[in-house]
N, C-alpha and C positions, 0 to 999 in steps of 0.2 A: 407569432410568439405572444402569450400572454405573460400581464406585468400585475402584479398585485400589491397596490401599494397601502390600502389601509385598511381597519377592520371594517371602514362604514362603506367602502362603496365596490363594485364589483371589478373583477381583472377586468382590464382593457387588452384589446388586441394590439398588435404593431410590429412591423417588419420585425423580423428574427436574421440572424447572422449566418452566414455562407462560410464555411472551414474554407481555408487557402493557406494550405493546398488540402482539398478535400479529405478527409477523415477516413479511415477504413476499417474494417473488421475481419479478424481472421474465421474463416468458415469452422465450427466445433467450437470456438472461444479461445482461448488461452491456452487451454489445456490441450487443446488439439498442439499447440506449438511446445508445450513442454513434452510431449509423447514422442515427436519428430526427434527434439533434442538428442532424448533418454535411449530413442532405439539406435541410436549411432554409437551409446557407449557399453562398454562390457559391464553387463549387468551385475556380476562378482566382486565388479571393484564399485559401486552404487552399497554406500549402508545407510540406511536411514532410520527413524524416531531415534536419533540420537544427540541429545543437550550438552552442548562441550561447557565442561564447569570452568578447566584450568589448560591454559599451555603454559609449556615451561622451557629453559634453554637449558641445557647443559652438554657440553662435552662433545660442542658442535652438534647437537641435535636437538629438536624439538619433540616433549613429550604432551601429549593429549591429552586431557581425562574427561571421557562423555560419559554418561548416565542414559539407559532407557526409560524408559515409563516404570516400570518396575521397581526402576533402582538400581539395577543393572551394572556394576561399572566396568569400561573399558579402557584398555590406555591402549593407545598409539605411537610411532615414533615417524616423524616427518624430518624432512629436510628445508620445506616450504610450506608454510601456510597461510591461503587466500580467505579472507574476512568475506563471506558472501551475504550481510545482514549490514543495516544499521551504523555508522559510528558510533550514536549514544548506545544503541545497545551492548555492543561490543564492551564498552567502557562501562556498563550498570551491571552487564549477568556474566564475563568472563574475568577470574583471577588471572592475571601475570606474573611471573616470577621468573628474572625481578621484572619487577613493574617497570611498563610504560616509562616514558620519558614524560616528565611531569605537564612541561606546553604541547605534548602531544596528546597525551589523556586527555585534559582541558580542551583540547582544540573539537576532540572528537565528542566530549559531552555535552559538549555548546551547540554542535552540527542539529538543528533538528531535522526531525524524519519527517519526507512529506507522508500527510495523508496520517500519522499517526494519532492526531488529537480527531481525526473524520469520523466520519459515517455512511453508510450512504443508505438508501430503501428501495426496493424494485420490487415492483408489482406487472405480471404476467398476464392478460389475455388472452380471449382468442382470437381479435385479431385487432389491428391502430383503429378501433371507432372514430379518434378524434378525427381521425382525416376527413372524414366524411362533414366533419363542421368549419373544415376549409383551416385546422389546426395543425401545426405542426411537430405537438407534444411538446417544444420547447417551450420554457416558462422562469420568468424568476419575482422570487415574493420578498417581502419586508416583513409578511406578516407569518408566515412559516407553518409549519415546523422546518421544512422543503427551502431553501433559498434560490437553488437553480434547479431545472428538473428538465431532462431530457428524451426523446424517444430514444428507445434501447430496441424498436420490434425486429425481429429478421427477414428478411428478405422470401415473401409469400409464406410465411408462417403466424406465428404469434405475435400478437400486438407486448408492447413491452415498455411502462413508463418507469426513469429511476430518478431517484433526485438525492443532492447533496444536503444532509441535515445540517440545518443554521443552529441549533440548539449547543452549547459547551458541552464541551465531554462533562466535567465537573455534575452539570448539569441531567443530564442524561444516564450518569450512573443513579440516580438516584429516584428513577425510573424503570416499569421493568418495561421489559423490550414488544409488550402487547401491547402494552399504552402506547409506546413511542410508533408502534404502528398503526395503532387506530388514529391517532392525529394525523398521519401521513396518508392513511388509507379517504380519514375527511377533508383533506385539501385538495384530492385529486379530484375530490366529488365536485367542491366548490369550483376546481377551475373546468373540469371536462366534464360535470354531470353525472347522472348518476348510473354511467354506466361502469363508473370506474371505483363505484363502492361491494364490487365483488367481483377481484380478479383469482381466478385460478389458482395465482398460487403467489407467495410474496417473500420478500427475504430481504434481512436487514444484518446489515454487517458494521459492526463498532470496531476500527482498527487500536482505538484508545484502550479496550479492554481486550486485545491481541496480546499475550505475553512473549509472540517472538515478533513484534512490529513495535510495539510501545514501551515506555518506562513511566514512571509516574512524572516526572517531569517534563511528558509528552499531554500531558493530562492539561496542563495549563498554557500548555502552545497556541499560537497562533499557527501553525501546522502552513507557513510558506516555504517556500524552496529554498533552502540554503546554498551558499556560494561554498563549493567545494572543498574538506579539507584537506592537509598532506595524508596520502595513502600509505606512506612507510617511515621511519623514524629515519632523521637523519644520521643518525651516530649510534651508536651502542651496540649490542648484540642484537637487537633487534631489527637493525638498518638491513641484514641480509636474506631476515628469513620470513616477514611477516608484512603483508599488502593486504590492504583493504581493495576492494573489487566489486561491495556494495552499488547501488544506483548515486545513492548518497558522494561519493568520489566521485561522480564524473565530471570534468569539467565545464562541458556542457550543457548538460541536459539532468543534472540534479534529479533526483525523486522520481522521473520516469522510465519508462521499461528501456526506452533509447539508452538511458542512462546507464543503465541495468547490463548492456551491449557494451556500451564503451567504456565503461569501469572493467568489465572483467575483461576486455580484448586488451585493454593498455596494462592492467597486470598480470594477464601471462606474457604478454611481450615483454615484460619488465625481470622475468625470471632469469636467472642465469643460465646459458645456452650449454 
């Protein structure tokens, strides 16, 4: 691993850390795992680009109101509805009526979202050159843009370094997203040389400028893991029909995709049978 601790003198090497229990990656990425999911359900009852503005109670049901890109709008009518996003977000871009229970709103605007004030940067090769200099693309700096940077390559394919931006969001909106890559594109030079000042292909994702991941009070985060809040109201009309099931809920494993798992498996088992 190299360490980069100041402007004036050059990364040093030094033992890098061993995952335990070992790390893995699904063959396709992600996506390969949400395809698996979606082909299991009936594609008729799947609607999607749709932005729920408002749920509402009445008369033992719940109504919905989504918008499409267009403008579009739809209403729906449920008996249950699972929060699959965010607690602050839930509470910044969804109306209630009636509202929330006041220390439930609160609870949920306070929860911050991992990863939403983040960034990250990845740059693609053709293949992990650095290995060949006895590196193991692992890296973490002081001096940035990049504060930890890891290999991302695939297995006998493309070489693949990504790294987590240290710069504030605050900061970084007020840059455009070329710049923020060519500082990221000159760091990789300085720690692996220069064969890493032109990869193939490169890609920079700002979750802070995400409108269905962030709110602006994710803008000033320190973006760590939050201790779970309550997933359903205790009392009111809302006690029966409305569970969060976000990552954000889990008890667990907060902000991660585990998370992600047992948020939504503890609130369908929480639905009434």
């Amino acid at each position: 691993m190299l360490v980069e601790r100041s402007h004036h003198e050059p990364a040093v090497r030094t033992l890098g850390f061993k995952s335990s229990p070992p790390s893995m990656r699904i063959v396709g990425g992600m996506t390969a795992l949400i395809d698996a999911l979606y082909s299991r359900l009936d594609a008729k009852r799947v609607v999607t680009n749709q932005s729920v503005k408002s749920v509402s109670y009445a008369d033992s049901s719940v109504e919905i109101i989504s918008e499409d890109a267009s403008g579009q709008v739809t209403i729906w009518h449920t008996k249950q509805v699972l929060l699959a996003l965010p607690p602050r977000l839930v509470e910044a871009s969804i109306t209630f009526e009636p509202n929330l229970p006041t220390d439930l709103s609160e609870e949920w605007r306070n929860t911050v979202t991992w990863m939403a004030p983040h960034a990250k940067y990845f740059a693609v090769y053709d293949s992990p050159f650095w290995r060949g200099q006895g590196l193991s693309g692992a890296a973490r700096s002081s001096q940035g843009p990049m504060v930890e940077i890891h290999d991302a390559s695939i297995t006998a394919g493309s070489g693949a370094l990504f790294g987590f931006i240290g710069v504030p969001a605050s900061v970084r909106q007020s840059v455009s997203t070329e710049v923020l890559k060519d500082h990221c594109r000159a760091q990789l030079v300085r720690l692996f040389g220069e064969q890493a000042a032109a990869p193939k292909c490169e890609y920079l994702k700002d979750w802070s400028q995400d409108l269905f991941t962030a709110t602006i009070a994710d803008v000033s985060s320190n973006g760590q893991h939050a201790l779970a809040p309550r997933s359903k109201s205790a009392s009111g009309v809302w006690s029966g029909c409305l569970t969060g099931i976000g990552s954000e809920w889990s008890p667990q494993f907060s902000g991660y995709l585990a998370g992600a798992i047992e948020a939504a498996t503890l609130g369908v088992q929480s639905l009434p049978k």
